[in-house]
C-alpha positions in Angstrom: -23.2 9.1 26.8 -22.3 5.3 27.1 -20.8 3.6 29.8 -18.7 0.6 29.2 -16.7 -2.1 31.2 -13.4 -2.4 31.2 -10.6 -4.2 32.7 -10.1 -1.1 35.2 -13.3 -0.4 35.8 -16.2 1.3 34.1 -14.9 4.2 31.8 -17.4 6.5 29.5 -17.7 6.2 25.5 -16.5 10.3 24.8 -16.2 8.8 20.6 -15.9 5.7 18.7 -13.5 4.6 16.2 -15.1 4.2 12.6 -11.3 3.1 11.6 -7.9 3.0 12.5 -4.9 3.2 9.8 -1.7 1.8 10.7 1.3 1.8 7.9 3.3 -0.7 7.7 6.9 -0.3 6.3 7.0 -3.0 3.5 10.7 -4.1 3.8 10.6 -4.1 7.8 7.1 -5.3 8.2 6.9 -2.8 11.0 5.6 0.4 11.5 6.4 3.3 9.2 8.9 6.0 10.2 8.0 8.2 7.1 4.9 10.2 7.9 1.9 9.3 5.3 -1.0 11.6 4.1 -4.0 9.6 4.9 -7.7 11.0 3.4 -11.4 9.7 2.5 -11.8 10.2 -0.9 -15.5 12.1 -1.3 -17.2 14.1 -3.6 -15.5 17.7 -4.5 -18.9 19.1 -3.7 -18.5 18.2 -0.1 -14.5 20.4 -0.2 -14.0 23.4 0.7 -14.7 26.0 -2.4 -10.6 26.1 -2.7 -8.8 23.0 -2.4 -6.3 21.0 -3.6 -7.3 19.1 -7.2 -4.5 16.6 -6.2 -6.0 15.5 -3.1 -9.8 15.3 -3.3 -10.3 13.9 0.7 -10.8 14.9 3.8 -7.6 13.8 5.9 -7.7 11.1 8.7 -6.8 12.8 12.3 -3.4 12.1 12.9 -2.5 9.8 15.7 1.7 9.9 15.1 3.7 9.3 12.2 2.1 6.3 9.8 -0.7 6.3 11.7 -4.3 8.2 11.5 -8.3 7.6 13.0 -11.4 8.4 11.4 -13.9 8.9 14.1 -17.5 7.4 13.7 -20.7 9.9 13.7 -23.8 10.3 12.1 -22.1 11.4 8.6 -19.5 8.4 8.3 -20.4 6.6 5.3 -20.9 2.8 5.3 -17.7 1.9 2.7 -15.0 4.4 2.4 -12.2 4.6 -0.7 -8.9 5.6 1.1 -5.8 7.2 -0.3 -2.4 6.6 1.3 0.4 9.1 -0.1 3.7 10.3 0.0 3.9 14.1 -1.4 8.0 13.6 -0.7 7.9 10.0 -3.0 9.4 8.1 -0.3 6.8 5.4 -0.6 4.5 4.7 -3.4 1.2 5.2 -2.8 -1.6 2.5 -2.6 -5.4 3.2 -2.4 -8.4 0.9 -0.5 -12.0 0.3 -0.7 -13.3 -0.5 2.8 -16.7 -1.4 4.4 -16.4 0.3 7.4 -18.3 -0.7 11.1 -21.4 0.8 11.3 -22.7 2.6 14.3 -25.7 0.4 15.2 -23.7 -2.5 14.8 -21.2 -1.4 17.2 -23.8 -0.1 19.6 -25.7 -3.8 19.3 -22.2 -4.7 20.5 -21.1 -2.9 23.8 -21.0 -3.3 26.2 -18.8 -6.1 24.7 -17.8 -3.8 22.1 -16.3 -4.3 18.3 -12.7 -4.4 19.7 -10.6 -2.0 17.7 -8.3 -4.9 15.8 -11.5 -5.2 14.3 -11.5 -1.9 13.1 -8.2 -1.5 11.8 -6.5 -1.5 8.6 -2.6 -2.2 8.3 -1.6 -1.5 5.0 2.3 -2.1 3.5 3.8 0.6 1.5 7.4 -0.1 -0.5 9.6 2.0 -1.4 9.6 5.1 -3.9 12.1 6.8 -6.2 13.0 9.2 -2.9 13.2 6.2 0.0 16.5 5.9 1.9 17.5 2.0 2.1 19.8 1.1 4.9 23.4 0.8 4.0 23.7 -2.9 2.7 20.3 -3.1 1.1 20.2 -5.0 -2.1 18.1 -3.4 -4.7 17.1 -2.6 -8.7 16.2 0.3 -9.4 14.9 1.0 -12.5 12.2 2.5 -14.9 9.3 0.4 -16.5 8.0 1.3 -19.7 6.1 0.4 -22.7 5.9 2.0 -26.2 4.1 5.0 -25.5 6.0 5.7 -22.2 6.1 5.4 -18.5 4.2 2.6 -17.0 2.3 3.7 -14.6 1.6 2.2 -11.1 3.4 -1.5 -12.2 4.0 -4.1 -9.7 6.9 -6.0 -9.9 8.6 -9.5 -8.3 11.9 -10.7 -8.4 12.2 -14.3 -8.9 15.5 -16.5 -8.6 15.2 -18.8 -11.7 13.9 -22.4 -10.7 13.2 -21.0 -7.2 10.6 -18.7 -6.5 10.4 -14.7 -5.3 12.9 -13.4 -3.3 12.0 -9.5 -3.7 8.8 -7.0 -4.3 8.4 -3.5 -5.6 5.7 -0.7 -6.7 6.3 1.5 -9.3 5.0 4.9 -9.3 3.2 7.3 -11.4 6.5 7.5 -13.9 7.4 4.1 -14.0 10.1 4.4 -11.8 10.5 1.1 -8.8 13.0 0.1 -6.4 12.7 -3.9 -6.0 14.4 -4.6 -2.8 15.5 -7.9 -2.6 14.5 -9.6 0.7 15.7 -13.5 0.2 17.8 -15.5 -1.3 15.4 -18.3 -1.6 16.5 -22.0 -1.3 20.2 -21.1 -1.6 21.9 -22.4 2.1 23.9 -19.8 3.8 26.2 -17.9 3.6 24.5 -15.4 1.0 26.3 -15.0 -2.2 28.2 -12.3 -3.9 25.6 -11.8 -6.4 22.3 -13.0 -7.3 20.5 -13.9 -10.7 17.2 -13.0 -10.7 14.2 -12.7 -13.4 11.7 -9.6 -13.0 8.4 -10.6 -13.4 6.0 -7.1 -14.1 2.1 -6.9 -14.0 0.6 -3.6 -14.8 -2.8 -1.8 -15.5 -3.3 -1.6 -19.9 -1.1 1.4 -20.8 -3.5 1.5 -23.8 -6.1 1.8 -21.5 -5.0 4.6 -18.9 -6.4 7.8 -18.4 -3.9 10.2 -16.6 -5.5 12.9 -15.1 -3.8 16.2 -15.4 -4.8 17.7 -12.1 -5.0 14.5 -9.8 -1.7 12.1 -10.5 -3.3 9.4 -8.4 -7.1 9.5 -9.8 -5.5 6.0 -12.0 -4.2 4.4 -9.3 -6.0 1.3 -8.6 -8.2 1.0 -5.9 -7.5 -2.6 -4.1 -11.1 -4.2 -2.4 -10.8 -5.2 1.5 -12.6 -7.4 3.2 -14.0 -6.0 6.6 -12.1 -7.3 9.6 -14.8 -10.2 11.9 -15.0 -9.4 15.2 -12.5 -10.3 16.8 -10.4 -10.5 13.5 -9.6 -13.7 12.2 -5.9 -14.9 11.2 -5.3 -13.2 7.8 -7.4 -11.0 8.1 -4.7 -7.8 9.4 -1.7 -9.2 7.1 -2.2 -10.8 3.8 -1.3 -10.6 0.2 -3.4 -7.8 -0.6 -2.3 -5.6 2.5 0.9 -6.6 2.0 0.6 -5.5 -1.9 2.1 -8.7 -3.2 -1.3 -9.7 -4.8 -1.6 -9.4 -8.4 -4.4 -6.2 -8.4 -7.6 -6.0 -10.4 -7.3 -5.1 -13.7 -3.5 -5.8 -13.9 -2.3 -7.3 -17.1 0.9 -10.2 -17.2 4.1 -8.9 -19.6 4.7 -10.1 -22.6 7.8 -8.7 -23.6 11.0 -10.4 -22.7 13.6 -9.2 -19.9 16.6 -10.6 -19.8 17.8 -12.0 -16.6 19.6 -9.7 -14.0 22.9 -10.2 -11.8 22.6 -8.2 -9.0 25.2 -7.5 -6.6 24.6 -8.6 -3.0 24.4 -5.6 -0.7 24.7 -2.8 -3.1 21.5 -1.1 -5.3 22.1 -2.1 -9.3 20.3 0.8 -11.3 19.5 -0.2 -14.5 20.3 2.2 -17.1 17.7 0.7 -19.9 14.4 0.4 -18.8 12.1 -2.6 -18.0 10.1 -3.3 -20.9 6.3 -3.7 -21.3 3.8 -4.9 -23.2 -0.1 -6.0 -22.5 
């Protein structure tokens, strides 16, 4: 057993943080009240004999709600894939490829030690198909789809016209996204009645995706992070890929036209035609 320094004194190592997961709510910025499944992804040959097909991981201990640990040991591999997800579909889930802290590195640290900042991962989820906005919130909500049918996993930005984004939102597995709408962008207050706003929608080839019948999320992209330095630099906890603002790997531009929407301050338009899409 190691013995380390602290601020009150010498206190004994009883286990070591490989990494901490912390879920951030995307329209808030702070921490999720919606509790999260959070699992390694590993091979089915290391599950038990009777699992679920949907979830191939081994879950994170729970440290509250949005927030799990995945303690370090001799079996803790060097990069782990993470899944983040929402059986209930009030967040859309988001997955993460990670190098991870590795044990002799953090032992070549103490008694300094890696702090844990440096071993922490703060992802933003937005909201699904079954969230539940505050009263006020102003939001699309709507289905994105191409010719052969739901677009899966599309990201999408609402832009003012001549101004810039004033709103994000994830679709899920069917092509169904709420866009909250955050800003108003350069208009001076006090906020209008309605906005006009273009959205802009990347998504993964739907000629190209292979769905799964047994694991929904098995086509969900998986996003690259950059481990944290130690200590963690500015950036390096929030940024656009944590935030899941970034355009992901893989994700294509749309080239069919959508026509520009008014949407009513403080109140959730639903669309009732759906987003068109094209590669």
């Amino acid at each position: 057993m190691t013995v380390i320094d602290t601020a009150v004194g010498p206190a004994p190592v009883l286990h070591r943080l490989a990494l901490g997961v912390e879920c951030l709510d995307a329209i808030t910025g702070r921490r999720m009240r919606t509790d999260v499944a959070v699992g390694r992804e590993v091979d089915t040959r290391l599950l038990p004999r009777v699992h679920d097909l949907g979830w191939p991981c081994t879950e994170f201990e729970s440290k509250g709600i949005g927030r799990a640990q995945l303690r370090l040991d001799a079996t803790t591999p060097t990069t782990v894939r993470l899944r983040l997800v929402d059986p209930l579909r009030r967040v859309v889930p988001r997955r993460f490829d990670l190098p991870l802290w590795t044990l002799p590195e953090i032992l070549a640290a103490e008694p300094s030690d890696v702090p844990a900042r440096s071993r922490l991962l703060r992802p933003w989820l937005w909201p699904a198909s079954g969230a539940v906005l505050p009263y006020g919130t102003t939001v699309v909500r709507g289905t994105v789809r191409s010719v052969g049918g739901p677009v899966r996993w599309a990201r999408l930005t609402a832009v003012r016209p001549a101004d810039g984004p004033v709103g994000h939102g994830h679709a899920d597995d069917r092509g169904e996204f709420l866009v909250v709408i955050t800003d108003t962008g350069s208009l001076p207050p006090p906020a209008p009645s309605t906005l006009d706003i273009d959205l802009v929608v990347t998504a993964p080839d739907p000629a190209a995706v292979v769905v799964d019948p047994e694991d929904r999320y098995a086509d969900l992209v998986v996003e690259p992070v950059a481990r944290s330095s130690n200590p963690p630099l500015p950036g390096e906890l929030d940024n656009p890929v944590l935030r899941g603002t970034a355009t992901p790997p893989g994700y294509l531009p749309n080239t069919a036209a959508i026509p520009t929407l008014t949407v009513p301050v403080g109140e959730a338009l639903a669309l009732t035609a759906a987003i068109p899409f094209a590669a």
